[in-house]
N, C-alpha and C positions, 0 to 999 in steps of 0.2 A: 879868262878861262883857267889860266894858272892857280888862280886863288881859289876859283871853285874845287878842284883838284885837289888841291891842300888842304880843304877844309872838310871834302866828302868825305862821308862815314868817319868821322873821327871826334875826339870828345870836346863838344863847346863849337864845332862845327856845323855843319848840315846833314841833318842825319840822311841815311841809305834808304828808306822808308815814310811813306809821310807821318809823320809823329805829332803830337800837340805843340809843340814849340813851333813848327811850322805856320807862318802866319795863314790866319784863315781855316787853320784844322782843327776837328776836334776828333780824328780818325786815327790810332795806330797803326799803320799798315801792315807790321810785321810781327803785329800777336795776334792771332788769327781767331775768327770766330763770331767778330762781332761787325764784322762789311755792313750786313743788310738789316739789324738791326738798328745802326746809325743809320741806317739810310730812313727805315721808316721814321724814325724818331726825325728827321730831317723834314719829312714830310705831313705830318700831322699838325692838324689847324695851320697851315701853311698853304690855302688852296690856289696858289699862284707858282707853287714850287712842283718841277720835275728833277728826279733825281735819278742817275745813271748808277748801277753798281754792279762795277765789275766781281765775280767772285773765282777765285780760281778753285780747279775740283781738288785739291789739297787742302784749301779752306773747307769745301764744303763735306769736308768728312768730319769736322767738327763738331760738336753736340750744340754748342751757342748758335751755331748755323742752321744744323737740320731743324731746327724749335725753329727758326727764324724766318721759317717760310710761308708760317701760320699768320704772319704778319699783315698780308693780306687780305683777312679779315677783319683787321681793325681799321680799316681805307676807308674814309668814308668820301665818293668824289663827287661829295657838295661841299662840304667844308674843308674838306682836306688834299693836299696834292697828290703827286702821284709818284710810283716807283716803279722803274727799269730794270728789272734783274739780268745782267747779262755774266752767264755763266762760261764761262772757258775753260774746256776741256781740250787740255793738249797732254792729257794722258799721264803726267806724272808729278809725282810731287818728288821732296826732299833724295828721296833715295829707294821709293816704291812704284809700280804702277798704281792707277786709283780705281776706286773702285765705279764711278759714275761712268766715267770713260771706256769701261769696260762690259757699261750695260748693252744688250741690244737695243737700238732706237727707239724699239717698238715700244719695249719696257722702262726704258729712260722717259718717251713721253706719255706712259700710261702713269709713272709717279709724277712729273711736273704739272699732268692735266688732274689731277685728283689732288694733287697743292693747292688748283684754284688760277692753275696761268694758263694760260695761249702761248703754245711754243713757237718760236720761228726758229728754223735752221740754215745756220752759215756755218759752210765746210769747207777745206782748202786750204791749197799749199803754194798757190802763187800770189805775190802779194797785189796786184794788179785786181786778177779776177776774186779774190777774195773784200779788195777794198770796195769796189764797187755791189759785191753781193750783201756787204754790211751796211751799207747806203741806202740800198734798198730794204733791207731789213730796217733799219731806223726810221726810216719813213712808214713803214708798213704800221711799226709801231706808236710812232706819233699819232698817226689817224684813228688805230683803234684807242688809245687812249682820251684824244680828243672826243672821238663819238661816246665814249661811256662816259666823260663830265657833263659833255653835252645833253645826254639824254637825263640825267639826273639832275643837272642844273636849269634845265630849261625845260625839261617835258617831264619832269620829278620822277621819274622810274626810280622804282625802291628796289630791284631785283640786283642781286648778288653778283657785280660781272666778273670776268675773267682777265685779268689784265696779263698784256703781252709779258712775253719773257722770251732774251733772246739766248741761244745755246750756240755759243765759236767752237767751232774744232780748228785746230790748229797746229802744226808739231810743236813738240817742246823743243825750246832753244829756235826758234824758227827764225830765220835767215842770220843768223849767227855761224861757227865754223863748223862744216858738215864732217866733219873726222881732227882728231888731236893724237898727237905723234902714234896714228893708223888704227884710231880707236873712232867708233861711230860716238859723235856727241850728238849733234839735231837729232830731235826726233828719240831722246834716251835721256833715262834724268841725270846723266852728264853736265847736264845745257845747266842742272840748275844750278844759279848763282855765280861761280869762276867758274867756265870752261878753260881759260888759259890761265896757269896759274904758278907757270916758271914763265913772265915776260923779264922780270929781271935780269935773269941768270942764262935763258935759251933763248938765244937770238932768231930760233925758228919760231919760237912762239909768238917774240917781239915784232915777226913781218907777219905772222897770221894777225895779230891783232891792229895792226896797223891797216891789211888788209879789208878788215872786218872791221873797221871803223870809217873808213872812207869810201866802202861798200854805198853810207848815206849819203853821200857825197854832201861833207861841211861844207866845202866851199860856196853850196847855193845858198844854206843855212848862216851861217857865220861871214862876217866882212873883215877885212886883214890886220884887226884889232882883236878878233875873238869877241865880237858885239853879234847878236841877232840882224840878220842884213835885211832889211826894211821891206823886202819885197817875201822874206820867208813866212811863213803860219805863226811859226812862232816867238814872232814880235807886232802883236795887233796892238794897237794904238786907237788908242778912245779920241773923238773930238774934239777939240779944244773946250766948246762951249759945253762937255755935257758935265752935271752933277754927277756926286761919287755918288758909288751905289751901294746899297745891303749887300755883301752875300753872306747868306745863312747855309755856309758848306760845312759838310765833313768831309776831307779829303780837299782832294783838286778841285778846284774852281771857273766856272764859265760863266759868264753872266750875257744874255741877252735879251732883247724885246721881245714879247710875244708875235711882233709883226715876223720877226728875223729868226724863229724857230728855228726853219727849216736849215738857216744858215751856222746850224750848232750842228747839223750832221755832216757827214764825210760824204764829200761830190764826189761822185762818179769822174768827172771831168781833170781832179786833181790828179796829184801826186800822193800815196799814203805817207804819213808820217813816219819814220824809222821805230819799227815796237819793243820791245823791252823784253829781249827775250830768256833775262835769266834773271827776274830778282822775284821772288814768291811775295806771295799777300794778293791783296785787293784795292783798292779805290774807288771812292765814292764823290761821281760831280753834280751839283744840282746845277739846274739853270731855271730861271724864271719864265716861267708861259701866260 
C-alpha cells in the first residue's frame, strides 16, 4: 500500500485517472468528452459485448458528449453489442453547478427519451437504500436489453428500440467530510477532488481524513500486510483451471460468463463498495454476455 501511495498521481507512476498506460485501457478518464463515444466504439461488431458507462453531468456538458448520444442509432443488436449509459448527476462539476442537474425531471426525461433511451431513476442519500435501488435498476436494465437482442436475433424485429439508460442522483462529495473547518463540503463542489487539503500542516484535517477513510472500514478490505483479504470484493480470483480471457475494455474491466450476468450487478444482499467521491471524469466497463 506504501508503494501504491508513492507512486499515485505522480510522473512514471500510476496515474489519478484511468489513462492509456493503464493496462487494459484505451479510455482517458480525465479529459472529458469522449466516456460514451469509446464505449459505443467498444461495442460495435462486438455482439457478445455489454458495456457500462458511467458519465458524470460535468462531462456531459461537453460538445464530444452531447453529439455522443446519437450513438445509439448506429446499434445495431444483431450484430453488435450493447451500451449502458449511466448518467450521474450529483449536481456539480469543477467549481459550477450543472446544468442537467438542474433540469426538472420532467424535462431531463423528455430530452433523454427523444435521445432514443428508456430512463430509469436512482436517487438518494443513504448508501444502503440507494445500493440496493441500483440493483434493481441494473437488473431492470439487463432484461430490457436482453429482450431487444432477443427480439431482433431470434424473431428479426427491424424496429428501432430504445435502450435503457440509467440517471444516479447522488450528492456531490457523498459520504466523504460533511463540513471543513465549518464550511459545508458534501453536497457543494467543494467535495471536488481535495476536500482536505492542509492534512500535512492541520492536524484537524489529518483526524478528519483519517476519519473519512476508515469510514470504509479497511480493515475488512485489506489484511495486516496491506494485501486485498480474500474474503473482500475486491480480490476475486479466477479458477485455477480457467483460460485467460479477451477483454476488449475501455476503462475498467469485468469479465464474466453470460451464465453469471447477473453476478456483474450490485446484490442487494451485500455491502456497497466505498464510491469515489471526489475525483471528475468517467469510466467505462464492458463485460461479456
Amino acid at each position: 500500500m506504501a508503494r501504491l501511495f508513492r507512486q499515485f498521481s505522480f510522473p512514471g507512476g500510476v496515474p489519478s485517472h484511468v489513462a492509456p498506460e493503464t493496462p487494459g485501457s484505451i479510455h482517458e478518464g480525465g479529459e472529458l468528452g469522449y466516456a460514451l463515444s469509446h464505449a459505443y466504439g467498444a461495442a460495435l461488431d462486438n455482439p457478445g459485448l455489454l458495456v457500462a458507462c458511467v458519465i458524470g453531468d460535468g462531462e456531459a456538458e461537453t460538445g464530444p458528449l452531447a453529439a455522443s448520444w446519437h450513438g445509439n442509432k448506429f446499434l445495431d443488436p444483431v450484430h453488435d453489442g450493447a451500451v449502458l449509459p449511466i448518467l450521474h448527476l450529483n449536481g456539480y462539476k469543477i467549481a459550477n453547478p450543472t446544468v442537467l442537474a438542474r433540469l426538472p425531471e420532467a424535462e431531463l426525461d423528455a430530452l433523454l427519451r427523444g435521445y432514443g433511451h428508456y430512463p430509469l431513476y436512482v436517487t438518494g442519500d443513504d448508501p444502503l437504500t440507494v445500493h440496493q435501488a441500483m440493483a434493481a435498476a441494473m437488473d431492470t436494465a439487463l432484461d430490457r436489453i436482453a429482450a431487444i437482442q432477443d427480439g431482433a436475433r431470434a424473431d428479426g424485429s427491424t424496429r428501432r428500440p430504445h435502450w435503457p439508460l440509467i440517471v444516479l442522483r447522488t450528492p456531490k462529495g457523498w459520504t466523504g467530510p460533511a463540513e471543513v473547518d465549518g464550511v459545508p463540503v458534501e453536497g457543494t463542489w467543494r467535495a471536488h477532488q481535495v476536500p482536505l487539503d492542509q492534512v500535512r500542516d492541520n492536524p484537524e484535517h489529518l483526524a478528519e481524513l483519517e476519519a473519512w477513510l476508515r469510514s470504509y472500514r479497511p480493515e475488512e478490505l485489506f489484511d495486516e500486510r496491506g494485501r486485498p483479504a480474500r474474503s473482500s470484493p475486491a480480490s476475486p480470483r479466477a479458477p485455477a483451471d480457467s483460460a485467460p480471457t479477451r477483454t476488449p475494455t475501455a476503462g475498467y474491466c469485468c469479465a464474466t460468463s453470460r451464465s453469471r450476468r447477473r453476478s456483474a450487478t450490485p446484490s442487494p444482499s451485500t455491502s456497497p463498495a466505498a464510491p469515489c467521491t471526489n475525483r471528475p471524469g468517467s469510466s467505462v466497463t464492458c463485460w461479456p454476455i
